[in-house]
C-alpha positions in Angstrom: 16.6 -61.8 -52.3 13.5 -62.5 -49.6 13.4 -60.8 -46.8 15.7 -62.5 -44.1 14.6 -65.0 -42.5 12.3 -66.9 -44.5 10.5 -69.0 -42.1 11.3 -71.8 -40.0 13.7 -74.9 -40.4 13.6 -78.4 -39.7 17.0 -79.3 -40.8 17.2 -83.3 -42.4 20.1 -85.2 -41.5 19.0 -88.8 -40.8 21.8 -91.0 -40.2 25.1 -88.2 -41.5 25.0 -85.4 -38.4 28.4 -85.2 -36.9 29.7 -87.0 -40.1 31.2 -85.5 -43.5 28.1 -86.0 -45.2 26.1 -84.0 -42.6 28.5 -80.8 -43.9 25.2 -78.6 -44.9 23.0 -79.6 -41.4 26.4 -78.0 -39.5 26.7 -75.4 -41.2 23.0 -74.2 -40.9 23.2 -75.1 -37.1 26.4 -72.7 -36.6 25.0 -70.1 -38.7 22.0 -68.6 -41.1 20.3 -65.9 -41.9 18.1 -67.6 -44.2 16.0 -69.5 -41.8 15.4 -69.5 -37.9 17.1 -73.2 -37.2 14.0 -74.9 -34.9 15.8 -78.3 -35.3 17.9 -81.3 -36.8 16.4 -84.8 -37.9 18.9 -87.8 -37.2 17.9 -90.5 -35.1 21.5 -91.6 -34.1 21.5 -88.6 -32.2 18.1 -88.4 -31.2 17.5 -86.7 -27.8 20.4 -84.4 -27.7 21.7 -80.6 -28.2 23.0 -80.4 -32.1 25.2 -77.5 -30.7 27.1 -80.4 -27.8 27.2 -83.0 -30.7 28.8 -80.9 -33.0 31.2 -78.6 -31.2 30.9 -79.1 -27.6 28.9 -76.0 -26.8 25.3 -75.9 -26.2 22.9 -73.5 -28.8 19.5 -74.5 -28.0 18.5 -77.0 -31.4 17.5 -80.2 -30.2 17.6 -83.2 -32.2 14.8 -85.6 -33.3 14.4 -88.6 -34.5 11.4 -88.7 -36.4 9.9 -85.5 -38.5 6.6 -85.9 -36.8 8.3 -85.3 -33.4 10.2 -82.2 -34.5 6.8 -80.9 -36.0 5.1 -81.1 -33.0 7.5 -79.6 -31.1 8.0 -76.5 -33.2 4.6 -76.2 -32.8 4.0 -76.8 -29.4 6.7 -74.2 -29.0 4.6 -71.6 -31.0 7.1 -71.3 -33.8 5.9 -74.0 -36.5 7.9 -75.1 -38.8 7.5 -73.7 -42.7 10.7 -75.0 -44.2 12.2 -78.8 -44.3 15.8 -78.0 -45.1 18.0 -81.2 -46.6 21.2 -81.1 -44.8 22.4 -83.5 -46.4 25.6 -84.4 -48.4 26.1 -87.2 -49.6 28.7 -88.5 -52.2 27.5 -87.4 -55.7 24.4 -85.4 -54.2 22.0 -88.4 -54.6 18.9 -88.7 -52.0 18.4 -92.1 -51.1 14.6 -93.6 -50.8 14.3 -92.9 -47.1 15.4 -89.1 -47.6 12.4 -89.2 -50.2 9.8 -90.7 -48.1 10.6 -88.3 -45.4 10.1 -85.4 -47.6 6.9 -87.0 -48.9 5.9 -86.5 -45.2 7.2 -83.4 -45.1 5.1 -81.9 -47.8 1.5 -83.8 -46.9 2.9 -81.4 -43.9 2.7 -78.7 -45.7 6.2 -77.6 -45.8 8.3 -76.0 -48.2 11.4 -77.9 -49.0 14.8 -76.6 -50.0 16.9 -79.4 -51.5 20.9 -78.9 -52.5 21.4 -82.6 -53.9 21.4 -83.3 -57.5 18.4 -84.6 -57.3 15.9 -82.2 -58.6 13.0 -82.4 -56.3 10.8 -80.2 -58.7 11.1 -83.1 -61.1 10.3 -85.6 -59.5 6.5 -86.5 -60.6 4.9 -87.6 -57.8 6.6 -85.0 -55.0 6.1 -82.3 -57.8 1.8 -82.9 -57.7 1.6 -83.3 -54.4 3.6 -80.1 -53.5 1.3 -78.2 -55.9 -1.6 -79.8 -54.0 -0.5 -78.8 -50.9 0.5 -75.3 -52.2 3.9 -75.4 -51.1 7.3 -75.0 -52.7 9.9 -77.3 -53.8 13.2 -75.3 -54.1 16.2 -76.7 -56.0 19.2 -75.1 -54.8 21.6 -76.8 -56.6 19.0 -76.2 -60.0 21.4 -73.9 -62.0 20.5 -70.5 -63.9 19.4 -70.7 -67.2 22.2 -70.4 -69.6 21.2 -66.6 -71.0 21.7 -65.6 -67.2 25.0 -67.3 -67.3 28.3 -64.8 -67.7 31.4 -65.5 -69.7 34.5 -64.3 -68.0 35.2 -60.9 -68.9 38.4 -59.1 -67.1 36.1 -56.9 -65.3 37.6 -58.8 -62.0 40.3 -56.0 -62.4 38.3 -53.4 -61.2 37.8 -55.2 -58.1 40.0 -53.1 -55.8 39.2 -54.8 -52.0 41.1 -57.8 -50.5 40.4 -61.0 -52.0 41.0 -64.0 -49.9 40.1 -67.3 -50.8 39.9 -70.0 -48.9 40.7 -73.0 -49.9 41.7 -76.7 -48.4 43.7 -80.1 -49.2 40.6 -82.0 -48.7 36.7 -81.8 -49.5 34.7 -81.7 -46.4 37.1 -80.3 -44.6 36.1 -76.8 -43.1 36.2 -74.2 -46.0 33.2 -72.4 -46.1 32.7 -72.3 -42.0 36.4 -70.9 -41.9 35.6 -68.5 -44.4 32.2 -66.8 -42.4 34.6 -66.6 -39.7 36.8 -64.5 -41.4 34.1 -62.3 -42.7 32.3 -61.4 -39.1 35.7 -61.0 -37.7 36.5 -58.5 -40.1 33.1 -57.0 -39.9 33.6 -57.0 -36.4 36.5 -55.3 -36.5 35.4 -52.7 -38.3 35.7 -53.5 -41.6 33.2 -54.1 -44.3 33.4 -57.1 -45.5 31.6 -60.1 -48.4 31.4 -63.5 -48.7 31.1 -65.3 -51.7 29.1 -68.7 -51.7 30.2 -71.2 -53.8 28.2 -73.9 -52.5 24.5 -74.8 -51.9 25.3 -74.6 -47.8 26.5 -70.9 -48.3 23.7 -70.1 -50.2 21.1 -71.7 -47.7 23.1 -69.4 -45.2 22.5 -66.6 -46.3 25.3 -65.3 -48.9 24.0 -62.7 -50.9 26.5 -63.1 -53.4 26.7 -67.0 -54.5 27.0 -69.5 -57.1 26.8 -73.6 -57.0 29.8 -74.2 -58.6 29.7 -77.8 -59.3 26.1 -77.6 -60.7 27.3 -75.0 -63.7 28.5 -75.8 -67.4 31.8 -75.7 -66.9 32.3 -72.6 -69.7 30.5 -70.4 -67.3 32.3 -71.5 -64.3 35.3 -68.9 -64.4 32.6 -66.2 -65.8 29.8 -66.7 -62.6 32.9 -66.8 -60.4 34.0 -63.4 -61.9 30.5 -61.7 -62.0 29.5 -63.0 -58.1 33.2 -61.3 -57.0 32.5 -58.2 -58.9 28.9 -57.8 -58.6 29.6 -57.9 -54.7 33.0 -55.0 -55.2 30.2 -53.0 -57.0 27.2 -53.0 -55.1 28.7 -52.5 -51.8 32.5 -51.5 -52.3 33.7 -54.1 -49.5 37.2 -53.7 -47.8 37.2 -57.4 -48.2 35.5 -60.6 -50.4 36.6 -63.7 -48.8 35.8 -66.6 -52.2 34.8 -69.8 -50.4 36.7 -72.8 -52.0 34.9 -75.9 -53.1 36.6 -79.6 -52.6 40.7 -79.8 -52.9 43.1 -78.9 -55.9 43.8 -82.5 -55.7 41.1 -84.6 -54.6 40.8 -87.5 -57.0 37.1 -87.4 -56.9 36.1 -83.6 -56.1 39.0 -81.5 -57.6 38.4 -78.0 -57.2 40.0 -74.7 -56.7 41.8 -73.7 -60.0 38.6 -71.8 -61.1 38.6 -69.6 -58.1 42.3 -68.9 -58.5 42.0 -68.4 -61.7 39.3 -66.7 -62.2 38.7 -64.9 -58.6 42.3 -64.1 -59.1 42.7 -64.0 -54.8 45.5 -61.7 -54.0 46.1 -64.1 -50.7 45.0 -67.4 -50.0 44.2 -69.3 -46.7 44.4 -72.9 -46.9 42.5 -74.9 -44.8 44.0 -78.4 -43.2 42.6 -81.3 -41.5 45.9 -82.5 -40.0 44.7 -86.0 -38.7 43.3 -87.2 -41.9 45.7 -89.8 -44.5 43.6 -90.2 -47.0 41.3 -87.8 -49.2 37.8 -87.7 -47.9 35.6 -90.8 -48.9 38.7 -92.5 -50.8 40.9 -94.4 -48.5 43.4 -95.7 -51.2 44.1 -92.2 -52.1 47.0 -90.6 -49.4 46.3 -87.4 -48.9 49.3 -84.9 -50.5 52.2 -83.7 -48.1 51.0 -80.0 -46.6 54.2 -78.3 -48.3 53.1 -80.2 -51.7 49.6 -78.9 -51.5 50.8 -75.4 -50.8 53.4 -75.3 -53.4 50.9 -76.2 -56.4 48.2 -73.6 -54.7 51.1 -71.2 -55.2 52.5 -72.5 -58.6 49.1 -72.4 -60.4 48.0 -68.9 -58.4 51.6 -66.4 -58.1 50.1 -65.5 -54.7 50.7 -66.5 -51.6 49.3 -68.9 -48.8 49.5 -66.5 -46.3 48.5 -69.1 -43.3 46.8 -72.7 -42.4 43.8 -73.1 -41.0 43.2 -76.1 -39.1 40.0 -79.2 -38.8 40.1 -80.3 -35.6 38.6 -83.5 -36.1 40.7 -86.4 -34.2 42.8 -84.3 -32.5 42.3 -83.5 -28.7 42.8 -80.3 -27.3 45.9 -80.8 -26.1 46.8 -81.9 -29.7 45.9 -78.2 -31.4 48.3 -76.2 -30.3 51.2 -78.5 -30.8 50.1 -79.4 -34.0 50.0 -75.6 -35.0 53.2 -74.9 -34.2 54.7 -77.4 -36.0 53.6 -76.2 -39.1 54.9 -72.9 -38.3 58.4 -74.4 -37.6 58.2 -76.8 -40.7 56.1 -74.7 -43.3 56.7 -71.5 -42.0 53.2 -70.1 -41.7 51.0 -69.1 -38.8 48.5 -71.8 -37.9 45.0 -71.5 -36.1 41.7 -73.4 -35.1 39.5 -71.0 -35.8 36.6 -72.6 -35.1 37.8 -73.4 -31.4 39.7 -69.9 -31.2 38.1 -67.4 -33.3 39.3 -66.1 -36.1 40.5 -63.2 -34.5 44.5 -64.0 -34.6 44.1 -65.1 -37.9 42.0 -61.7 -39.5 45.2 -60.0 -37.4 48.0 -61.3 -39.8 45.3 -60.9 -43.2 44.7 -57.1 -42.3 48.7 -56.3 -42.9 47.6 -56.9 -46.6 44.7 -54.5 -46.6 45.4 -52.2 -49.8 46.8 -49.0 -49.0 43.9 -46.7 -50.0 41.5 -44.0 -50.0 39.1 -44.2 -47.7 35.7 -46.4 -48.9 33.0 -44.4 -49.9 30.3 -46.7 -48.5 32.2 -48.0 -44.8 34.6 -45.1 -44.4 37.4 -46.9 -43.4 40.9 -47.1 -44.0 43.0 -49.6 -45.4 46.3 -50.5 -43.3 
């Protein structure tokens, strides 16, 4: 891996921030390592604090509506931009023809550009020679490993001795992987050392050492990279914890996902992340979304581990909403509810450390499991 952080971002997300399809722009403006975030492009939002749209608290990244604005002002502010980051996601990964003229500007910039849509930008003819004339890079995130890098699975997940928790949730779009970084600097902060495993091009754009793009692998290798990313990160740094970040829903018509992770990550608990308001899965509104206790169930059924709590998306629901919402599932499920992303993760990392192996303790952190 580079050095951390690479340079610095203008973040695409004409016409999706503060939308599902904006997922990867949110998550880079909440957090990265990877890049210094100078600002987001989305000229619905032009003028305003991506911070405020987003989650109601101020950080600092304005947005802009046009490239050429947020280039100038990244320069003006003595921090130019080096990096145009696609934060985009749309359905099936596919860059529309305004997406690609913006990059085309991006490059005769000379920018780099780090892309995690299907769309292979470093195959594209015409923004291939012109990146190589301007002597910038065209990264691929979503570009997978050539197949002799690929691993099959193996069992070696058994020697993984820390806490595995994945996080999962009964809808794409819905919250995973942010839930799952708050987990892992709670835990950190506590104390404890602690992984992440990427599964998605947003983790990876991050900063997660240890990462795969799951739905851009040959599905033979799936359970195999899974494996290897879980055990490479017990065996280079003998974590207290791994937290696995889930990828769509278990039963999402269009973006089913999960089953490898539990399969292969073999979790010893499980989070499951909820967006309580929504009816229908994400994108497909003749699909109901599955009862709660349904979705937990099969998690359970296919896994013989437990959802240890839900974890809950905000989105249409007011404040006052939250915590009545939470404890209903508590008195109708049975499991402990939180908002992390409003409240911290802190209550949650509370009940997950009560199934902290019982060990000796870690070589590398020193501490001691409960």
């Amino acid at each position: 891996m580079k050095s951390l952080p690479e340079g610095n971002a203008v973040v695409y997300c004409e016409g999706a921030f503060n939308t599902p399809n904006g997922k990867t722009a949110h998550g880079l403006v909440r957090f990265t390592t990877r890049y210094r975030v100078m600002s987001v492009i989305d000229s619905h939002h032009a003028g305003g604090d991506a911070g405020e749209i987003l989650d109601r608290t101020p950080n600092n990244i304005p947005v802009y509506g046009k490239l050429e604005s947020a280039l100038q002002a990244a320069s003006h502010s003595g921090t130019p931009a080096t990096h145009l980051v696609i934060g985009l996601a749309p359905d099936g990964g596919r860059l529309s023809a305004k997406a690609r003229s913006d990059i085309r500007k991006a490059i005769e910039s000379g920018l780099h550009v780090d892309c995690g849509l299907h769309d292979y930008l470093s195959e594209d003819p015409e923004l291939a020679k012109l990146s190589s004339e301007k002597g910038v890079q065209l990264r691929d995130v979503r570009k997978p490993p050539h197949r002799s890098h690929l691993h099959f699975f193996s069992g070696k997940i058994e020697d993984v001795f820390a806490l595995k928790i994945a996080v999962l949730g009964t809808d794409s779009a819905v919250g995973k992987r942010t839930t799952a970084w708050k987990i892992v600097q709670e835990f950190n902060d506590a104390g404890y050392k602690s992984e992440m495993i990427g599964t998605g091009q947003t983790a990876w754009m991050q900063g997660s050492k240890y990462s795969i793009i799951l739905d851009s692998l040959v599905n033979d290798f799936v359970s195999g990279e899974i494996e290897h990313a879980v055990w490479k990160a017990w065996d280079e740094k003998r974590p207290d914890v791994i937290v696995i970040e889930g990828q769509g829903s278990l039963m999402n018509p269009a973006y089913p996902g999960g089953f490898e992770i539990l399969a292969a990550g073999r979790p010893d608990v499980v989070v499951l992340q909820h967006a309580p308001a929504r009816r229908t899965y994400d994108g497909f509104p003749d699909y109901p979304m599955h009862p709660l206790a349904r979705q937990i169930q099969v998690v359970e059924l296919l896994s013989g581990r437990p959802v240890v709590a839900v974890t809950v998306n905000h989105e249409d629901l007011s404040d006052e909403q939250i915590p009545v919402i939470c404890d209903a599932i508590y008195k109708t499920i049975g499991l402990p509810a939180f908002d992390v992303l409003r409240d911290g993760a802190g209550a949650l990392v509370n009940v997950l450390k009560s199934y902290l192996r019982k060990q000796e303790p870690n070589p590398i952190s020193g501490i001691k499991g409960t």
